[in-house]
Every structure is written in C-alpha cells, then in structure tokens.
VOKETI-119910 format. One record per residue (C-alpha): residue in one letter; x, y, z. Coordinates in steps of 0.2 Angstrom, whole numbers, padded with zeros to 4 digits, always signed. Layout:
REM residues N
AXYZ ...
This chain:
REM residues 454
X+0047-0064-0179 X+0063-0068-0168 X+0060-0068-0149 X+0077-0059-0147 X+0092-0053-0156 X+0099-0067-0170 X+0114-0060-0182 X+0106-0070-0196 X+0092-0072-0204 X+0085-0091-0205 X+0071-0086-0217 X+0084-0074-0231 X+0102-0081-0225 X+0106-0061-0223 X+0118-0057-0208 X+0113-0042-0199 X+0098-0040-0208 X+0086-0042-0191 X+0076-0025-0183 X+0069-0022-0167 X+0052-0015-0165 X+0044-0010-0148 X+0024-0013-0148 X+0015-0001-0135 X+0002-0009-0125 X-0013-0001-0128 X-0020-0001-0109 X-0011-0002-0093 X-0011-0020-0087 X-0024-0026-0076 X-0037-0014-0088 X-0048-0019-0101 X-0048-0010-0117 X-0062+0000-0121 X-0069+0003-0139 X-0067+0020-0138 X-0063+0035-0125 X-0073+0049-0121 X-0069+0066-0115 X-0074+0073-0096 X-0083+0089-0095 X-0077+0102-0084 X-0086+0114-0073 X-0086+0130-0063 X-0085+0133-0045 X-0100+0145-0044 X-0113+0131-0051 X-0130+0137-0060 X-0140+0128-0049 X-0138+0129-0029 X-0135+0112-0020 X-0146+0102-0014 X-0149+0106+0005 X-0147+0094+0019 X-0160+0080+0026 X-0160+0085+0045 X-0166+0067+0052 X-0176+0077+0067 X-0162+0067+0078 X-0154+0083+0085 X-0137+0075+0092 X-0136+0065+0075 X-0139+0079+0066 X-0127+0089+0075 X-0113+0076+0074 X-0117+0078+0053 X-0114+0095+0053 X-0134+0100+0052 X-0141+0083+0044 X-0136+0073+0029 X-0131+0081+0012 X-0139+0070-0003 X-0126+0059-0013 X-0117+0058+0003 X-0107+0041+0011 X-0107+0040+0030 X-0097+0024+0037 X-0103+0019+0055 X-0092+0009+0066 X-0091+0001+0084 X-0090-0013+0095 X-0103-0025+0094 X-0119-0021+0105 X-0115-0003+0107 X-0130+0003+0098 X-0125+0006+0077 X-0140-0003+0071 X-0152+0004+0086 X-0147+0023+0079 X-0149+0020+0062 X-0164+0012+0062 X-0171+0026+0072 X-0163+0037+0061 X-0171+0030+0047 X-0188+0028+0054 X-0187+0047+0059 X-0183+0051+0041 X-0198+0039+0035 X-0209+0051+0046 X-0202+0065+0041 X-0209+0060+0021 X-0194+0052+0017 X-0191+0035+0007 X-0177+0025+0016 X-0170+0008+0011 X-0164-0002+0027 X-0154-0017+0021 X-0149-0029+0034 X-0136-0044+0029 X-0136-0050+0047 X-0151-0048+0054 X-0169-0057+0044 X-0183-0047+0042 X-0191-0055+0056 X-0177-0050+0067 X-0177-0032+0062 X-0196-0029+0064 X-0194-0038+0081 X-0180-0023+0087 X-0193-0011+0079 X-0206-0015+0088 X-0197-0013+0104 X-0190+0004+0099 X-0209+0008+0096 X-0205+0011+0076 X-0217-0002+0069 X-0228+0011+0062 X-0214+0021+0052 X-0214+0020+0034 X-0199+0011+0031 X-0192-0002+0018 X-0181-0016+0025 X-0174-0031+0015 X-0160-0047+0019 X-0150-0048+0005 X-0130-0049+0004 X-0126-0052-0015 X-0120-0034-0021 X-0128-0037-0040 X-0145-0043-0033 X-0146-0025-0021 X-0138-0013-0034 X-0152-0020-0049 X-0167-0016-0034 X-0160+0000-0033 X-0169+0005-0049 X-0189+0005-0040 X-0185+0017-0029 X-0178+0031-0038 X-0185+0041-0024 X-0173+0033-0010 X-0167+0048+0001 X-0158+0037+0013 X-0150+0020+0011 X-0143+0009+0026 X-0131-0005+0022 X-0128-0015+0040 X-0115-0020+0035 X-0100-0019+0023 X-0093-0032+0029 X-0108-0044+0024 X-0109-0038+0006 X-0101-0049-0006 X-0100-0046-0026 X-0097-0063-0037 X-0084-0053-0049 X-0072-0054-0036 X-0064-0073-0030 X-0065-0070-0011 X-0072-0073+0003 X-0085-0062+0011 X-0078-0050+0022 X-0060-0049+0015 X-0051-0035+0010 X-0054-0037-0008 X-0074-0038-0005 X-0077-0024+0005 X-0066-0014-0005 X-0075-0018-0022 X-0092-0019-0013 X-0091+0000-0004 X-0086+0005-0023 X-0099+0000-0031 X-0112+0005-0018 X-0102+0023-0015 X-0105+0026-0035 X-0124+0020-0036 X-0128+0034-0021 X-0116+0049-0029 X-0126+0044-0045 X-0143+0041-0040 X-0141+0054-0027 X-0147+0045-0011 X-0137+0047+0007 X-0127+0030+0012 X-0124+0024+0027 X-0112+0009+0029 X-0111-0001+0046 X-0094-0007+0049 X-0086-0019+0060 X-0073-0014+0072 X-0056-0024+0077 X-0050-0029+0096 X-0040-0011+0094 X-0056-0002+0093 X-0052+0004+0073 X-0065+0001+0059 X-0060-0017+0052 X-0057-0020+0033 X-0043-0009+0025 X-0041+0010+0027 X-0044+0013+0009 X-0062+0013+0014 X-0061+0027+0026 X-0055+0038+0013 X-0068+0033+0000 X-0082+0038+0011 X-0087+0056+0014 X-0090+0054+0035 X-0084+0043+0046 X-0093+0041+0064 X-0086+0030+0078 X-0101+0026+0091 X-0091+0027+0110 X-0094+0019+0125 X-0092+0007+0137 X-0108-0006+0138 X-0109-0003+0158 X-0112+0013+0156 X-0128+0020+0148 X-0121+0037+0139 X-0117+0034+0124 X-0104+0047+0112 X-0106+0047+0093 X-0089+0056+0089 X-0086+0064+0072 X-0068+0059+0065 X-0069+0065+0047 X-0084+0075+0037 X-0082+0084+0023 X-0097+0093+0023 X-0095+0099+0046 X-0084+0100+0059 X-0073+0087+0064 X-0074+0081+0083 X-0091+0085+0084 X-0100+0072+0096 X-0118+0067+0100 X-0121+0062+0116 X-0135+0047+0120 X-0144+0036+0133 X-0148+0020+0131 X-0163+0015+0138 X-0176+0002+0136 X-0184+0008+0124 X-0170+0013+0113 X-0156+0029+0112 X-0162+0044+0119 X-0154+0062+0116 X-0145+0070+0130 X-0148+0088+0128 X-0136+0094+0143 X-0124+0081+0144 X-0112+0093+0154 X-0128+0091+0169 X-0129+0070+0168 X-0109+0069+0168 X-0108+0077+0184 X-0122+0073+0193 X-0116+0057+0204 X-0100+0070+0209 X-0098+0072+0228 X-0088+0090+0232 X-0081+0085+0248 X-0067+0071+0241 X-0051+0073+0237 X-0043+0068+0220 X-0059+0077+0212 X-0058+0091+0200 X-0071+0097+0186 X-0063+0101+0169 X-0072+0114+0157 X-0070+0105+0140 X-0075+0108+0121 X-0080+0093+0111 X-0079+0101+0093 X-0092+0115+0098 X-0100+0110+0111 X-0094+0113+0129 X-0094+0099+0138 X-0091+0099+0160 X-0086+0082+0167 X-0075+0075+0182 X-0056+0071+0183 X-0055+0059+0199 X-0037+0053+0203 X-0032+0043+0218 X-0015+0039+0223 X-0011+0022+0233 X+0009+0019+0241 X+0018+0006+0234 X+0034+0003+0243 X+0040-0011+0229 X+0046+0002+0216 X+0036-0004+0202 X+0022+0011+0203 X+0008+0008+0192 X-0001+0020+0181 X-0018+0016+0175 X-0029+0029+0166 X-0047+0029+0159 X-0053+0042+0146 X-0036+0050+0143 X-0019+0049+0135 X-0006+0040+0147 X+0008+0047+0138 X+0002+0064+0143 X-0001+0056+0162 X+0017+0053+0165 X+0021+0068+0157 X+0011+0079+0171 X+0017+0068+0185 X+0037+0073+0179 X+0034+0091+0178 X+0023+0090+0194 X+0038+0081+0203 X+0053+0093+0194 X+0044+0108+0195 X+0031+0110+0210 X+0043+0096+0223 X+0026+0083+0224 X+0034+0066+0228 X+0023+0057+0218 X+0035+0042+0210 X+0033+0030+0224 X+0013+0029+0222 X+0001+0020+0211 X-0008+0032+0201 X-0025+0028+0195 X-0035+0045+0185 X-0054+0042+0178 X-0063+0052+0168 X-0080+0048+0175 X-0095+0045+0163 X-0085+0038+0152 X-0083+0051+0141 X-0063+0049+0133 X-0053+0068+0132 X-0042+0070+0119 X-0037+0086+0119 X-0023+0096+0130 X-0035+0108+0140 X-0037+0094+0154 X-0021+0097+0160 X-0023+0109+0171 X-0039+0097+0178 X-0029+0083+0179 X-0015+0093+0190 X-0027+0099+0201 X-0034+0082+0205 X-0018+0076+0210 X-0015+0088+0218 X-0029+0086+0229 X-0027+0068+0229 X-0008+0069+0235 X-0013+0086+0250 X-0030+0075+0254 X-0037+0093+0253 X-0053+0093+0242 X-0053+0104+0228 X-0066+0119+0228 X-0083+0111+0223 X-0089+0126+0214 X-0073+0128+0205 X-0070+0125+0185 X-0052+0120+0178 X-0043+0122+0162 X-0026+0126+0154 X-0014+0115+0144 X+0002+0115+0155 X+0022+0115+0149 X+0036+0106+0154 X+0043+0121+0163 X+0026+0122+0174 X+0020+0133+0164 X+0002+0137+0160 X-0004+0140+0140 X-0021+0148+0134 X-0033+0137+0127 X-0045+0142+0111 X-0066+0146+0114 X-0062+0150+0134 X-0080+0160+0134 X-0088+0144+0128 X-0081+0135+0144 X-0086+0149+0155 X-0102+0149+0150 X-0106+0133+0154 X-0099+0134+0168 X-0110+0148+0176 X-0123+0141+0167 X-0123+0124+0179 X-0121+0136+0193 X-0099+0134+0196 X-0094+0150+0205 X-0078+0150+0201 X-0063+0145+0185 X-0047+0145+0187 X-0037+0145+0169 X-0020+0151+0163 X-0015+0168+0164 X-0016+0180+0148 X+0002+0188+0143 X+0003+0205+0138 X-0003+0207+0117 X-0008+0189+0117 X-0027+0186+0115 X-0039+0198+0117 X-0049+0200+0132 X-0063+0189+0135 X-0080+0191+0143 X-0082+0182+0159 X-0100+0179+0164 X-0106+0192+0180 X-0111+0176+0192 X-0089+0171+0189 X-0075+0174+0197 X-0061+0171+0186 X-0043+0167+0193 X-0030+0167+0181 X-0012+0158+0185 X+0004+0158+0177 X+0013+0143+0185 X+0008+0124+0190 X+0016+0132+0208 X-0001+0143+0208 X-0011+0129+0207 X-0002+0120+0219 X-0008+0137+0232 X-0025+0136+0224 X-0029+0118+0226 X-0022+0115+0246 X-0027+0132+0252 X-0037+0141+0245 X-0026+0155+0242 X-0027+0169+0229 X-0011+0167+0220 X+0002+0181+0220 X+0002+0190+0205 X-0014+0183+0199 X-0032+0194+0199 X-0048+0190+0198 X-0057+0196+0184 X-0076+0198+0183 
C-alpha cells in the first residue's frame, strides 16, 4: 500500500503499474458501528387505539396554563429566577397528583431530603403520598427508574444538577445538560411518565444552558414576577399539546402559591379613579381576559436629555406612541421624562394596550383623569390611526362583568369584521383616530362621527 501516488513500483519495479482505491467509511465519524441495522416501522394517523387522556393535577391555573393538564410521555421544562416559586409549584403539583392516586417521583439535586420535607411541611403537604430522592448522577436515577413502572409524574429540579459520567464535563455545562435532558427526555417517552425539568435562568431572564434544550422538550413554562410583589404569572411560551400565551396567575402566601381565580379583580383593586395618568386596559392573555392599569406620569426636564423608563411593556413601542402622539395629535411631550407602569406586575406584550397607553398620557399630559368607569383597547398606527383587535367580546365581557360602564375601542370599517355583541350594562364608543381619543380623555366628549353602540 502507498500513501499516495508513486510512478513506480518498489515491490515489482513496474512503472505506472499503481491504482487508487477509495474505501467508504462505514459510519459517519463521531458514530460507533452497530452489528447490524434494523428497519423503523411506520404508522397511520388514525391510530387503533385512542391516546391516552391527560393527568389534570386538580391545580386549576397549572392546569390551564397545560392546556387542560399533563399529557402522559410528555417533557415540560420550568424556568425562573431564583426564589420566584418553581420548586414550591411543582411540589404542590406533585403532591396534588399524589392525592389524586397518582405515583410521583420528586428528585431533588439541590435540595436533601431533609430540606424537601422541611418546605413540605410548611406548605402543609407532609401527608401526600409522594416519593422524593437526592441524587445527581444520571445512571444511578435512570436504573431506579425501573421499580416504579407506575410513575405518572417525574420532577427533576434541576437540569442543571444532573451530571452523566459518559460525558468529560463539568456539571452544569452545555455538554451535560444537553446529554442528561436526552437521556431523561427518552426514559419518559418510553416508559410513558410526564417530566418536568427545573431550569435555571441567566441575568437576562432566558432559561440558562443551550437552546437546543427548548426544542427537545414538548412545553416550556417561564414562572413571572417580581419578588416584591405577591402575584405570581406562569406564562406558556411553547406546548404542543395547548395554546401558547396561556398564563396562570398565583399568590404567594405563607403557606405556599395560591390560585387567583379573577385576577382581573386583585390587579385593580389598589386603583384610585380620580388620578391622572391612569387608564384601565381590557387585555387577553392567551384566552383569558385579563383588566389591569396603565399609570404614566410625566416630569419636565428642561436639560434635553428626557428619560423614558417603562415597567411591563415594550419601550420600543413607548417612543413609538409618544412620536405619533407628538406628529399627529400636537402633544408636546419631548421635553418630559416619561415614566409608564403596568401595575401588579403583570408584563403586556401584545399591541392592544396601545390605545390604554395613549390615554394615560393623555391624561397624564391634560391633568384631567381618565373616566373611572371606562375600559381601553385598540392597537394604534403611525398615522393616528386606530386598528381592531381579535376576541373584543371577550374584553367586554369582563369588563361589564367587574362593573366598567363604559369601552372605548377602535371604530369597525365598512365589510371588516362582523358585528359584535356588546353586553346590555355597556356603552360602547368606537373612534377612528388618536385625535378622538384626545376629545374623549380631556373632555369627556362624544367623538364626532363615532356612536355609541349597545
């Protein structure tokens, strides 16, 4: 054999006599070799057998968040800043499920056993049937796996903890929660128990480890809130099996997380009606409706340097509103600090608020109090102005269902959307331009052109 090309041959003396032959790997690099190779069996989509149905955990805003409870063989990664609350809910959860008949694993690889029971019996759970361990060493908790081939429900706090002695890393890394959440994400598709993963969360509030790991799971669940607050949000941002933006909304008490059935009621009950810079914006949170308060105050700064702080919503979208309500409705806004809250500490992503968010500075700029018994929402233009939103009799619903008199919400074009039912205790005023809402907010005035629709 010749490394490369030669003219001759040292073993014959021939001249030209040398052939090149190409050998084929037989696996991909990086891949061991397997002694022989199988065929995958192919299915139908209408399956013999109907799927299994879903574990409700009797936690109705966990539950809802899930999409109706938790689908068996299913991976549900929960993240958030540390002390927010992940381990307090899932051990709830968990004990709630061990009530409810259920075997649950609870495997803890920060906390000893000690310390677990000590949280439980605080929370009052000492008496659920539950299983806990301390263990961190992947091969030691996948081998246990095998005595309970009953497990419904599996809580691993946390990924980041795990560690597997076939990988040459440290704890934590990349490499380790990437190969651990593989190994644990296939034991629960085949043993067929639920997974949940507790993960860690970086400075910018994203789950920490690599991304990969969002995509190998089937939900992801980030737990929101600020620690001085008591509510706590359990937002959906992916699920395969529900509805995406879904929240749950929570307490924290004394004695652990406690549901918040009306959340709309507890956002809004601190709100005084007779300030300025106050406006109540009829939101959706997946498909829940959800009432909370916009407060925006402004403060003159004559050094040209305004600043613009916000609290629960995009800033981008803040300087956005203040151009067109400078451009279009003649506010001089530019030499003030701005400062805009979304109180309870709830954060708003979506472009509904708008029309909220114009009103209160509005009112903050005229000093003239919005009405107290008045609901807001419409996604605004650059122009000035208004768009519909989607699920508007959602919004007014609540909204007459909390006892608001009155919604004021962009004006329906001519063959747009169809016509909505507006609840009998509502008066509805509909607008076509931010210049409306400028009549509406400082005087009270019916709009021209706008009518009241009941």
């Amino acid at each position: 054999m010749f490394p490369k090309w030669a003219g001759k041959c040292e073993a014959c003396g021939g001249w030209n006599t040398l052939e090149e032959s190409v050998v084929a790997k037989a696996t991909p690099g990086g891949m061991k070799a397997t002694s022989k190779a199988g065929k995958i069996e192919f299915f139908g989509l209408a399956g013999v057998n109907p799927p299994p149905p879903r574990v409700p955990t009797t936690i109705a805003e966990f539950d809802r968040v899930l999409g109706g409870g938790l689908v068996p063989a299913s991976v549900v990664l929960v993240g958030g800043d540390p002390g927010i609350g992940k381990s307090t809910l899932l051990l709830q959860a968990g004990a709630a499920l061990g009530r409810a008949g259920k075997r649950v694993l609870y495997i803890s690889g920060e906390e000893s056993i000690d310390q677990i029971r000590l949280r439980a019996a605080r929370l009052g759970l000492t008496q659920a049937p539950m299983d806990l361990a301390a263990a961190t060493q992947l091969g030691d908790i996948l081998a246990s796996f095998a005595q309970f081939p009953d497990a419904a429900l599996v809580v691993i706090d946390s990924i980041q903890t795990m560690w597997t002695d076939g990988v040459d890393s440290a704890p934590g890394s990349v490499t380790q929660v990437r190969a651990a959440a593989f190994e644990l994400i296939r034991a629960a598709k085949t043993q067929g128990f639920a997974l949940m993963l507790v993960g860690h969360v970086t400075k910018e509030g994203n789950l920490a480890g690599p991304r990969v790991l969002e995509h190998m799971v089937d939900v992801v669940l980030h737990f929101e809130g600020d620690r001085g607050h008591q509510f706590r949000i359990l937002r959906g941002v992916k699920n395969r099996f529900g509805a995406t933006d879904e929240i749950g909304v929570f307490e924290m008490t004394g004695g652990g997380l406690a549901q918040v059935a009306n959340p709309s009621a507890l956002f809004l009950a601190e709100r005084r009606g007779n300030v300025s810079g106050s406006a109540v914006f009829a939101g959706l949170e997946g498909s829940r409706p959800v009432l909370v308060e916009i407060q925006a105050l402004l403060a003159p700064n004559p050094g040209g340097s305004p600043r613009r702080s916000v609290i629960g919503w995009d800033s981008g979208r803040l300087s956005m509103l203040l151009a067109v309500l400078e451009t279009r409705c003649g506010l001089k806004l530019a030499t003030n600090d701005v400062y805009l809250n979304v109180a309870g500490g709830l954060r708003v992503g979506e472009p509904a608020a708008d029309l909220a968010v114009a009103a209160a500075l509005i009112s903050a700029a005229s000093d003239v109090p919005t009405d107290p018994q008045m609901v807001f929402f419409g996604e605004i233009g650059l122009s000035g102005e208004l768009r519909q939103v989607a699920q508007a009799e959602l919004r007014l619903k609540e909204a007459a269902k909390l006892g608001f008199a009155a919604a004021v919400s962009p004006k329906r074009v001519a063959g747009g959307a169809a016509k909505i039912s507006v609840p009998a205790s509502l008066r509805l005023v509909e607008i076509g331009h931010l210049t409306d809402l400028v009549a509406v907010v400082t005087r009270g005035a019916k709009p021209k052109g706008s009518g009241d629709v009941k």
